[in-house]
N, C-alpha and C positions, 0 to 999 in steps of 0.2 A: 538643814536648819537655816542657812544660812539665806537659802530662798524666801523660805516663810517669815521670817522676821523682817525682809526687804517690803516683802508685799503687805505685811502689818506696821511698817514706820509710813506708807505710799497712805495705805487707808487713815491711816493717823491723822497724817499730815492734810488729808482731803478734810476728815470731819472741821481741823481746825477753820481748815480755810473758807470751811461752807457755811460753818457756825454752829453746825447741827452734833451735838454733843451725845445725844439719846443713844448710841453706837457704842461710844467710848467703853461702857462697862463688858460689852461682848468684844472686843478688840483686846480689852484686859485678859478678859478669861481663855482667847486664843494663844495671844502671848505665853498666860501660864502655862497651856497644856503643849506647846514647843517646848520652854524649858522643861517642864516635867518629862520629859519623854528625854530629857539632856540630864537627867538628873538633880536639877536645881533644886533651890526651894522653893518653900510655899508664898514669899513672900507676895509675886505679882497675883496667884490666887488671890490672897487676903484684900489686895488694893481693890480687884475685882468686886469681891465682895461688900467691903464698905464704900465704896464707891456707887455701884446697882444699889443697894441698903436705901443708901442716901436720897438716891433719884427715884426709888419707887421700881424699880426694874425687877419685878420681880421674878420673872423668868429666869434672868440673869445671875440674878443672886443667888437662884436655887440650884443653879447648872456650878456655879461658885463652890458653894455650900455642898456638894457634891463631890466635885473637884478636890478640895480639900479633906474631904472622908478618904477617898482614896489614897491621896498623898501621906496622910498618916502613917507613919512607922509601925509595923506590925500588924496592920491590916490584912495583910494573908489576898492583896490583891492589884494587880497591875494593870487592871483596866482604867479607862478614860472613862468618866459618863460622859 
């Protein structure tokens, strides 16, 4: 985990620096599915989501919106979409 979260603060810190923001909502949603997979919550999903929402990212939002069905308690399912 401790890899992946390195190489997603690296990409971060690039879109800041390049200005180019349009990523940001797919960098949310990798973030969340690290934590998920650590157990966390949903919350960086959700940012994900109203975040992509926002900017019209709609692939993003959906893969989000996804993300979050699965995260669901009692869903009877531990995959990733």
């Amino acid at each position: 985990m401790d890899e992946a979260a390195a190489a997603l603060d690296r990409a971060g810190s690039a879109l800041g620096t390049h200005g180019r923001r349009y990523a940001e909502g797919l960098l949310l949603l990798l973030r969340a599915r690290v934590l998920q997979a650590h157990g966390e919550p949903a919350a960086t999903a959700e940012r994900a989501l109203a975040l992509s929402t926002e900017r019209a990212a709609h692939f993003f939002a959906h893969r989000a919106k996804a993300l979050l069905t699965c995260m669901k308690p009692g869903n009877g399912t531990t995959r990733s979409p």
